[in-house]
N, CA, C and O atoms as a GROMACS GRO file, in nm:
protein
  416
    1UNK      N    1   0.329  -1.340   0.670
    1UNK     CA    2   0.212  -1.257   0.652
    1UNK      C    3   0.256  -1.112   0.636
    1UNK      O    4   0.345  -1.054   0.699
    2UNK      N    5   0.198  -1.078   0.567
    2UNK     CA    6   0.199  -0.901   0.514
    2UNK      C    7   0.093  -0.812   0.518
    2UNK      O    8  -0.013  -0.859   0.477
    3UNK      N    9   0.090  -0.676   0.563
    3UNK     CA   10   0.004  -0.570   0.585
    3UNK      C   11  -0.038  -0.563   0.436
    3UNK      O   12   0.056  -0.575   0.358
    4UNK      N   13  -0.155  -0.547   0.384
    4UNK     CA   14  -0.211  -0.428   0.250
    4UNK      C   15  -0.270  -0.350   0.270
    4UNK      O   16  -0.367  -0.342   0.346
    5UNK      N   17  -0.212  -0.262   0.192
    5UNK     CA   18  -0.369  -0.117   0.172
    5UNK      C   19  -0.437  -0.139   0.095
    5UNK      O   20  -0.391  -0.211   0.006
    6UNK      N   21  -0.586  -0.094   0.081
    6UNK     CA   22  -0.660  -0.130  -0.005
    6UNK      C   23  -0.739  -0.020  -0.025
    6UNK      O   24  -0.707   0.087   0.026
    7UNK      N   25  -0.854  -0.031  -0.102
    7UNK     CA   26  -0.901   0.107  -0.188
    7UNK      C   27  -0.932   0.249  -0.109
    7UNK      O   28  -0.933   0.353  -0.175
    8UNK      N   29  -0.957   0.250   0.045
    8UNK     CA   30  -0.997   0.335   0.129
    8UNK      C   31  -0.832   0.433   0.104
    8UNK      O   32  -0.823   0.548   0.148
    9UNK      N   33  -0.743   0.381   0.046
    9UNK     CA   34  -0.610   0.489   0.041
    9UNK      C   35  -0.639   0.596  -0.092
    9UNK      O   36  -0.577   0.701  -0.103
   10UNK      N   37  -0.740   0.552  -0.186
   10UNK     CA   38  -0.685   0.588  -0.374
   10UNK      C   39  -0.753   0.717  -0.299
   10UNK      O   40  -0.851   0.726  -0.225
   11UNK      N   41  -0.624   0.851  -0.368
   11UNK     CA   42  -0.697   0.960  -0.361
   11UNK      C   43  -0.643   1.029  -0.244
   11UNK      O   44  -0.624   1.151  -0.242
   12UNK      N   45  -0.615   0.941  -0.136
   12UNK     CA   46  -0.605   1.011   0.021
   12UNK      C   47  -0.431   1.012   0.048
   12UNK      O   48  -0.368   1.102   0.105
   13UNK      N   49  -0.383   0.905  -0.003
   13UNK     CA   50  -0.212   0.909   0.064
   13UNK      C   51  -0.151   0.997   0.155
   13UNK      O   52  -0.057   1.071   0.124
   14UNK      N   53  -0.207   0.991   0.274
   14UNK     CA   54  -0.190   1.035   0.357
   14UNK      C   55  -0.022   1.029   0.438
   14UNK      O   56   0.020   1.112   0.519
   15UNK      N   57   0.028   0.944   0.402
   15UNK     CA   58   0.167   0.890   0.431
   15UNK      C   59   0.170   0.879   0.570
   15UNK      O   60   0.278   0.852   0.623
   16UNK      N   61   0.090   0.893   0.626
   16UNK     CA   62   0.149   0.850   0.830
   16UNK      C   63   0.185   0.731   0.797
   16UNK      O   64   0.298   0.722   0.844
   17UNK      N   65   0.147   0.589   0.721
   17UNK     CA   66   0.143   0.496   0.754
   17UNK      C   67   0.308   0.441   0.697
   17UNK      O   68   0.345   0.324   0.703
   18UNK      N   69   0.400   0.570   0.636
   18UNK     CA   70   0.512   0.581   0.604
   18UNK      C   71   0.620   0.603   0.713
   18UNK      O   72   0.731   0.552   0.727
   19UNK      N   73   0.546   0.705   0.794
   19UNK     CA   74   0.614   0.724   0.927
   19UNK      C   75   0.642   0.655   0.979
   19UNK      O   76   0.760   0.630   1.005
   20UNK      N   77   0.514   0.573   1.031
   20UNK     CA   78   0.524   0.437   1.136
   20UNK      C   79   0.576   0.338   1.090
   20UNK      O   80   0.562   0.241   1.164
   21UNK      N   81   0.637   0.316   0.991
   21UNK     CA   82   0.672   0.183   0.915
   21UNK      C   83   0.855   0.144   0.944
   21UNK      O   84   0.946   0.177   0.868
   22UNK      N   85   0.872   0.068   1.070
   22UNK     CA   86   0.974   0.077   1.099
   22UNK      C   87   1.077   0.020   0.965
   22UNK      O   88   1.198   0.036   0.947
   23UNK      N   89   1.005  -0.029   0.906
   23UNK     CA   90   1.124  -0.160   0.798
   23UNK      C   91   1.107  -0.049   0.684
   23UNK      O   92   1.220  -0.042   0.635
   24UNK      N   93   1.011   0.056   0.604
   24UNK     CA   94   1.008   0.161   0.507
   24UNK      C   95   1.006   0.088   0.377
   24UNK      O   96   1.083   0.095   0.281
   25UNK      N   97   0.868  -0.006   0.402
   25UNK     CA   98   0.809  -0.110   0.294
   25UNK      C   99   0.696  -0.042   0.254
   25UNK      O  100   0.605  -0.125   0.241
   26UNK      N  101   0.654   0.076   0.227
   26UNK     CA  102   0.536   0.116   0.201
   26UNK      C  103   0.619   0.272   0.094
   26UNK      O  104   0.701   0.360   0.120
   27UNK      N  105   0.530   0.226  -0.036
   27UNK     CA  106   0.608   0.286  -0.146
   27UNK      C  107   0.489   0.338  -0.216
   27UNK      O  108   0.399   0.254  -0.226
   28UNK      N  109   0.458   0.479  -0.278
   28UNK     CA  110   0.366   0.593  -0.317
   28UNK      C  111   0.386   0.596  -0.464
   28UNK      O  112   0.485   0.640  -0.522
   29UNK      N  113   0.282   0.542  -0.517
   29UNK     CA  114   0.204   0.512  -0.670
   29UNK      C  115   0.162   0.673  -0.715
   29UNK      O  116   0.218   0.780  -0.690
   30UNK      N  117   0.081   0.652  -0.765
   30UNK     CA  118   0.059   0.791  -0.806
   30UNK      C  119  -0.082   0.857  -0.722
   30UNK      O  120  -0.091   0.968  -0.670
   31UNK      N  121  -0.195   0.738  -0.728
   31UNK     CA  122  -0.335   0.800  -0.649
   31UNK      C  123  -0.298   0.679  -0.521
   31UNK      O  124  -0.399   0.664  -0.453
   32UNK      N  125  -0.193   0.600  -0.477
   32UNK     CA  126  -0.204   0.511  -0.375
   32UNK      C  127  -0.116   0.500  -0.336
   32UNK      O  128  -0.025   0.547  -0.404
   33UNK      N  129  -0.077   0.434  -0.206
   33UNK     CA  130  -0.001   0.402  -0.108
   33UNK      C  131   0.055   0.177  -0.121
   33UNK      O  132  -0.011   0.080  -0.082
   34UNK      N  133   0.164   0.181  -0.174
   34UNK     CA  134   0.143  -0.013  -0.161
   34UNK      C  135   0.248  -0.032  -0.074
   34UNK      O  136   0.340   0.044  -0.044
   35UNK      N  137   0.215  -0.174  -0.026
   35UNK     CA  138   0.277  -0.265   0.109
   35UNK      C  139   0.377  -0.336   0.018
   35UNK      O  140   0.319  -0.394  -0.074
   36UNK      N  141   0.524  -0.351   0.016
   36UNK     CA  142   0.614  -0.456  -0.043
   36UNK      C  143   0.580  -0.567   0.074
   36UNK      O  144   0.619  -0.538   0.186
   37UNK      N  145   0.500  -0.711   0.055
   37UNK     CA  146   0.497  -0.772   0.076
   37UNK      C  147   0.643  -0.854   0.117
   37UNK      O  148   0.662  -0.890   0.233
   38UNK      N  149   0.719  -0.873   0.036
   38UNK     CA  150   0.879  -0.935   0.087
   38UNK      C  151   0.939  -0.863   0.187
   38UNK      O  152   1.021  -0.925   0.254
   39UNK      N  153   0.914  -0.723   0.220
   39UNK     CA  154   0.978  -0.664   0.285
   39UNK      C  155   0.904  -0.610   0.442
   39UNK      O  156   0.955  -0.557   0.541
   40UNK      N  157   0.786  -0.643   0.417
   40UNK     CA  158   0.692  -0.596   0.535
   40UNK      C  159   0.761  -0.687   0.646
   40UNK      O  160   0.840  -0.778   0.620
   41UNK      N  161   0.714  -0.641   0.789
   41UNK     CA  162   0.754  -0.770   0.891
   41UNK      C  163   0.656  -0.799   0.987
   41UNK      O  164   0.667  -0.836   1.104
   42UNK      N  165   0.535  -0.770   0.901
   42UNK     CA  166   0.392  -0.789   1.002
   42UNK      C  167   0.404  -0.722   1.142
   42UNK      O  168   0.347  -0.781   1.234
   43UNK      N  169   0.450  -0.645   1.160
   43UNK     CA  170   0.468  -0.523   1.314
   43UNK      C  171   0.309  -0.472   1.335
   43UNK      O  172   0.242  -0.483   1.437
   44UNK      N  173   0.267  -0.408   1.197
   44UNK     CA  174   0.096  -0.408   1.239
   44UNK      C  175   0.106  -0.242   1.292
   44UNK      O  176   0.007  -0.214   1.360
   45UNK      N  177   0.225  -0.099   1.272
   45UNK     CA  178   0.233  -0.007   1.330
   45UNK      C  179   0.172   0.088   1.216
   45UNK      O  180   0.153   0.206   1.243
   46UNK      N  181   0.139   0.034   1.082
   46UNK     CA  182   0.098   0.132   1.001
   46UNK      C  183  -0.053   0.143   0.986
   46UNK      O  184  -0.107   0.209   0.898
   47UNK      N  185  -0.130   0.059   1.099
   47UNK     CA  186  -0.276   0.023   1.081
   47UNK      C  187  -0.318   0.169   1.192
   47UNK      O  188  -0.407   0.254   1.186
   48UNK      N  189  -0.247   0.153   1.252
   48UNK     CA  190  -0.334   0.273   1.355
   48UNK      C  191  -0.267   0.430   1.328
   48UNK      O  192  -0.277   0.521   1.410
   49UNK      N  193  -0.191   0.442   1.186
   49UNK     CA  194  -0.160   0.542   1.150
   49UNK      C  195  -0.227   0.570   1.037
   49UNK      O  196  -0.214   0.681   0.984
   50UNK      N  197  -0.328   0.453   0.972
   50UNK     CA  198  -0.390   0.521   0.889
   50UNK      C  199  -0.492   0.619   0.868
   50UNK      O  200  -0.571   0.572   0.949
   51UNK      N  201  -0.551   0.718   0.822
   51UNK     CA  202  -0.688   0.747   0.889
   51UNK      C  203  -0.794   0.747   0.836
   51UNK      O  204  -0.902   0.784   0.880
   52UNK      N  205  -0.759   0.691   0.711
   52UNK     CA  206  -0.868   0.605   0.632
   52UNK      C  207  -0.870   0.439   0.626
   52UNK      O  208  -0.908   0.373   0.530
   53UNK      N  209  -0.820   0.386   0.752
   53UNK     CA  210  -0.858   0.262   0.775
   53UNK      C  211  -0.823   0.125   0.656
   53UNK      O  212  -0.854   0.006   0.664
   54UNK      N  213  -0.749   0.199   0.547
   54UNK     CA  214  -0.742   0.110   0.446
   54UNK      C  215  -0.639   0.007   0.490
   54UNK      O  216  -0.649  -0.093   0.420
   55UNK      N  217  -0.549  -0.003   0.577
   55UNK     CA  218  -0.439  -0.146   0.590
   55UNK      C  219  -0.532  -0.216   0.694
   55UNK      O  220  -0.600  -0.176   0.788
   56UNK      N  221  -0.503  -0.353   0.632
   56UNK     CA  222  -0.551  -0.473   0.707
   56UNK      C  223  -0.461  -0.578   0.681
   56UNK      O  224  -0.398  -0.591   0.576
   57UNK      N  225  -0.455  -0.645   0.767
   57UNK     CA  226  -0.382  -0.793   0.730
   57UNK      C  227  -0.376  -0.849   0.616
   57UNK      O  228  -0.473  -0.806   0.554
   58UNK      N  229  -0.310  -0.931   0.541
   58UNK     CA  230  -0.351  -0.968   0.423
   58UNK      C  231  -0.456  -1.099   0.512
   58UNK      O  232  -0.541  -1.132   0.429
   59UNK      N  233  -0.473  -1.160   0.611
   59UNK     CA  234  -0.528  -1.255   0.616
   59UNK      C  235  -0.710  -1.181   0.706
   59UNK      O  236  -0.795  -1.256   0.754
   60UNK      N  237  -0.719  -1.036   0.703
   60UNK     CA  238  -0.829  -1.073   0.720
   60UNK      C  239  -0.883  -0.902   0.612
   60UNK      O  240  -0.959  -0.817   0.659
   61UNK      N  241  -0.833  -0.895   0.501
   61UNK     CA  242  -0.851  -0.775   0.448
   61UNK      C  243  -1.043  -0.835   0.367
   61UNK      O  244  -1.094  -0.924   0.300
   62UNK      N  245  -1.068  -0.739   0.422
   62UNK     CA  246  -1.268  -0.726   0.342
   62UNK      C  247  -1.282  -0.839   0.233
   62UNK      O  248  -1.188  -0.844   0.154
   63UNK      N  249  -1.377  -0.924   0.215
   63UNK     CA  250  -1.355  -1.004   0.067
   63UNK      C  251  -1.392  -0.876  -0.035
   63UNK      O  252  -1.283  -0.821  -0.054
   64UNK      N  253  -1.449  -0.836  -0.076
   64UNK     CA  254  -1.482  -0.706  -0.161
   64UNK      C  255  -1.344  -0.672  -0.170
   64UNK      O  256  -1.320  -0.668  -0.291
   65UNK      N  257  -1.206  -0.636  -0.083
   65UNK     CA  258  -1.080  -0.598  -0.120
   65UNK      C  259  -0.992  -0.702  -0.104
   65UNK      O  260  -0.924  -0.689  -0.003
   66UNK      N  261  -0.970  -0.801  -0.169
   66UNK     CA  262  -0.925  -0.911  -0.195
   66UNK      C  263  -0.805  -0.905  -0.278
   66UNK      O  264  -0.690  -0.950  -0.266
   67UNK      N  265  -0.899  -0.800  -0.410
   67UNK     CA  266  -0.783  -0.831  -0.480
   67UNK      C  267  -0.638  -0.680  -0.495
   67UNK      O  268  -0.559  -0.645  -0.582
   68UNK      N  269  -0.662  -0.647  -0.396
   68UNK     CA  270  -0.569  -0.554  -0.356
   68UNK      C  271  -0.461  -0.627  -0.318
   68UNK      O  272  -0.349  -0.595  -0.360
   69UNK      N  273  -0.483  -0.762  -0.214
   69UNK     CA  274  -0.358  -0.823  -0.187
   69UNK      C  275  -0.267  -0.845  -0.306
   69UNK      O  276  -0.147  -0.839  -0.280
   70UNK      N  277  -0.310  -0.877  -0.471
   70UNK     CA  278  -0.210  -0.936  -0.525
   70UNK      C  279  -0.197  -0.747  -0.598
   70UNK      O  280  -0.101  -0.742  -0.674
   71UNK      N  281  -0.236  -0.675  -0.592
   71UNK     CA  282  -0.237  -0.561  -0.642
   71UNK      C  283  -0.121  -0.510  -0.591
   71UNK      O  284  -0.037  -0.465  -0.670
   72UNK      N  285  -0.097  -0.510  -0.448
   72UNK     CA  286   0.018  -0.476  -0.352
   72UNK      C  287   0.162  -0.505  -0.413
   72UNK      O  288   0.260  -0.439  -0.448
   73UNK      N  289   0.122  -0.642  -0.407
   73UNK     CA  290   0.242  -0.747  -0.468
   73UNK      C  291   0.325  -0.747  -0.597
   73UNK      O  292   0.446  -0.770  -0.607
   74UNK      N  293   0.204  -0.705  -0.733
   74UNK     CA  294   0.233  -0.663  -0.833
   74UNK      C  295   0.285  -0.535  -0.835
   74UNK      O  296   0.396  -0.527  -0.886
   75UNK      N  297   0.222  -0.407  -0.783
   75UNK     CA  298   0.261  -0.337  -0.813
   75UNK      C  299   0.464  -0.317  -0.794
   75UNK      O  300   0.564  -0.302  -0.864
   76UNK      N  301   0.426  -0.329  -0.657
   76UNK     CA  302   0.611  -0.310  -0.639
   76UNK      C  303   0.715  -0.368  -0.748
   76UNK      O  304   0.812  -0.321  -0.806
   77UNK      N  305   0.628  -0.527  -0.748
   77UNK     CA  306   0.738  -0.601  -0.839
   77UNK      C  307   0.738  -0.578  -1.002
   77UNK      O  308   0.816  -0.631  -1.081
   78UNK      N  309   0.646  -0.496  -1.032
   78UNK     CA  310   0.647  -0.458  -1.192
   78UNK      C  311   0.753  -0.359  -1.173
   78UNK      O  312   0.839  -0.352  -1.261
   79UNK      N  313   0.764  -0.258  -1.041
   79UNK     CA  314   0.804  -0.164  -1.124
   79UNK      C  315   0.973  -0.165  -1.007
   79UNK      O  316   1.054  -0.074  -0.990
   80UNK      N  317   0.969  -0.286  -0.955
   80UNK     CA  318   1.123  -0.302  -0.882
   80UNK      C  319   1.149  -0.237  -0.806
   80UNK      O  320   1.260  -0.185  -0.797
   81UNK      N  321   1.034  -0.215  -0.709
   81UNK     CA  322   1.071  -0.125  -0.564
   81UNK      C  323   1.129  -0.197  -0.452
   81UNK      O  324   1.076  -0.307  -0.438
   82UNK      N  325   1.201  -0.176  -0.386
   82UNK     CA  326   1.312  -0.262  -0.301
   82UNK      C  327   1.376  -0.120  -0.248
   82UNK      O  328   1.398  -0.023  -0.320
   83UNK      N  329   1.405  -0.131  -0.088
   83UNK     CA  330   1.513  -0.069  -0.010
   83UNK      C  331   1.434   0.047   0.039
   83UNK      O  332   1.506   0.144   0.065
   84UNK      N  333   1.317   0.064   0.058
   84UNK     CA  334   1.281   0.179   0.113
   84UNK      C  335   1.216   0.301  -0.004
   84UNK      O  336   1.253   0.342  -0.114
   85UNK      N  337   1.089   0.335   0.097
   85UNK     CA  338   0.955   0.408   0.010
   85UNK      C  339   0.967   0.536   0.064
   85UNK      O  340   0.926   0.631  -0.003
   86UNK      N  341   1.031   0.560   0.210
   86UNK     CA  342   1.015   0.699   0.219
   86UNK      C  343   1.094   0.818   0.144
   86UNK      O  344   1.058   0.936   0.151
   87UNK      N  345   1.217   0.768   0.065
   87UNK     CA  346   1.282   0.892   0.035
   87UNK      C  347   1.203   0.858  -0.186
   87UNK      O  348   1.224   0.936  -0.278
   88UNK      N  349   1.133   0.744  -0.196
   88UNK     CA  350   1.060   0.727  -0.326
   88UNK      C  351   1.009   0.847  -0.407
   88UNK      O  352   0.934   0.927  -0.351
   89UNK      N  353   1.024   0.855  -0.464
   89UNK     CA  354   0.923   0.951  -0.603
   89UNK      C  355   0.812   0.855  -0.613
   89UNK      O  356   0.817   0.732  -0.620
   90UNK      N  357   0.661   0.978  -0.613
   90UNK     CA  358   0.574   0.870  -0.632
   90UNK      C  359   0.644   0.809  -0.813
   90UNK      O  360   0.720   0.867  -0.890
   91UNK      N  361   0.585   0.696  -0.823
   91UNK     CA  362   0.585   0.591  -0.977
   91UNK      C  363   0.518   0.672  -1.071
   91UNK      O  364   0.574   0.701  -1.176
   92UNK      N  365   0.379   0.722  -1.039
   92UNK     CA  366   0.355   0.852  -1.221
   92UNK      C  367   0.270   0.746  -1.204
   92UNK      O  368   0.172   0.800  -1.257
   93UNK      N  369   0.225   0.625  -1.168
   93UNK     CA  370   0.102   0.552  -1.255
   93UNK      C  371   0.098   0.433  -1.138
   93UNK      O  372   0.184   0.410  -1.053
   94UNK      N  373  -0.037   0.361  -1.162
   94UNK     CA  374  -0.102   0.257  -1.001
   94UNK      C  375  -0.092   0.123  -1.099
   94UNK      O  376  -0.061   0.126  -1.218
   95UNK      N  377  -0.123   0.020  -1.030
   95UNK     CA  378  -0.209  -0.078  -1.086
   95UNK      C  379  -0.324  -0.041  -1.123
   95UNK      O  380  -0.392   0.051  -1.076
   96UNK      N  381  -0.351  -0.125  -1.222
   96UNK     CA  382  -0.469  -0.106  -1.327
   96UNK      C  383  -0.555  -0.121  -1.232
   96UNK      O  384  -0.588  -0.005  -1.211
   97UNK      N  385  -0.629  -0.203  -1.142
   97UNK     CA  386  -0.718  -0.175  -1.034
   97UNK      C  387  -0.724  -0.059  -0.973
   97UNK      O  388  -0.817   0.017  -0.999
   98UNK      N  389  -0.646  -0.032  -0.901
   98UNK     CA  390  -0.673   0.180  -0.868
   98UNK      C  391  -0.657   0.231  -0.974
   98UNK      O  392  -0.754   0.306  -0.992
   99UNK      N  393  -0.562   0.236  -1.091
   99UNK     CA  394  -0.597   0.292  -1.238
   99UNK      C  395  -0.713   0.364  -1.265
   99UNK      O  396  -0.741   0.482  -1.286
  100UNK      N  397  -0.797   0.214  -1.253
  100UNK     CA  398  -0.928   0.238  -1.357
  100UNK      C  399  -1.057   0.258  -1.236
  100UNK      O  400  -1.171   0.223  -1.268
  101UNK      N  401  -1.038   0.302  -1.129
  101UNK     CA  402  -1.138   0.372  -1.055
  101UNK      C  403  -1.151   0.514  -1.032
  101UNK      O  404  -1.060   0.596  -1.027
  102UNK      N  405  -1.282   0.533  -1.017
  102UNK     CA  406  -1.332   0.668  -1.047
  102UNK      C  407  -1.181   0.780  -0.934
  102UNK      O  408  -1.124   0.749  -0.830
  103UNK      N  409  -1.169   0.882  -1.005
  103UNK     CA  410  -1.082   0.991  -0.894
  103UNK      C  411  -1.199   1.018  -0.774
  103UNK      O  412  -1.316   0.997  -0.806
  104UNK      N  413  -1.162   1.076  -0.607
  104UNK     CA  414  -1.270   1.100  -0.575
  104UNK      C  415  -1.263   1.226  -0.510
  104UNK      O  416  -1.366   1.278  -0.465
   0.00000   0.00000   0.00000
């Protein structure tokens, strides 16, 4: 099982939830924050660092944010993120799901 963020991040990337992330599976898109699923270790330390509430379990994330779980997943693996997000350049561009939602 793996942590996701989901839409409560687009806009905010707040990065605490970078801090707390003992394994440094959480890698900065351009308007978002994503979970490398292969690399997460379900610790659960980046949920109470968020402060927009957006990480949840993948097993009990909102149905309305559903499809963030495979959003998470894709994103990293399109663009081959592996080994750590904190020293990352954000990517310049999201998944087409945060993509194509309003800026706020």
């Amino acid at each position: 099982m793996a942590y996701v963020i989901t839409e409560a991040c687009i806009d905010v990337q707040d990065r605490a939830c970078m801090e707390e992330c003992p394994v440094d599976c959480i890698y900065p898109g351009d308007r978002m924050m994503y979970i490398h699923p292969d690399e997460c270790v379900d610790c659960g330390k980046c949920v109470p660092a968020c402060p927009s509430q957006a990480i949840h379990s993948e097993y009990s994330v909102p149905p309305a944010q559903q499809a963030f779980v495979d959003a998470n997943a894709v994103f990293v693996r399109t663009h081959g993120l592996r080994g750590g997000g904190e020293d990352a350049d954000p990517v310049g561009e999201d998944h087409p799901l945060v993509a194509e939602r309003r800026p706020r």
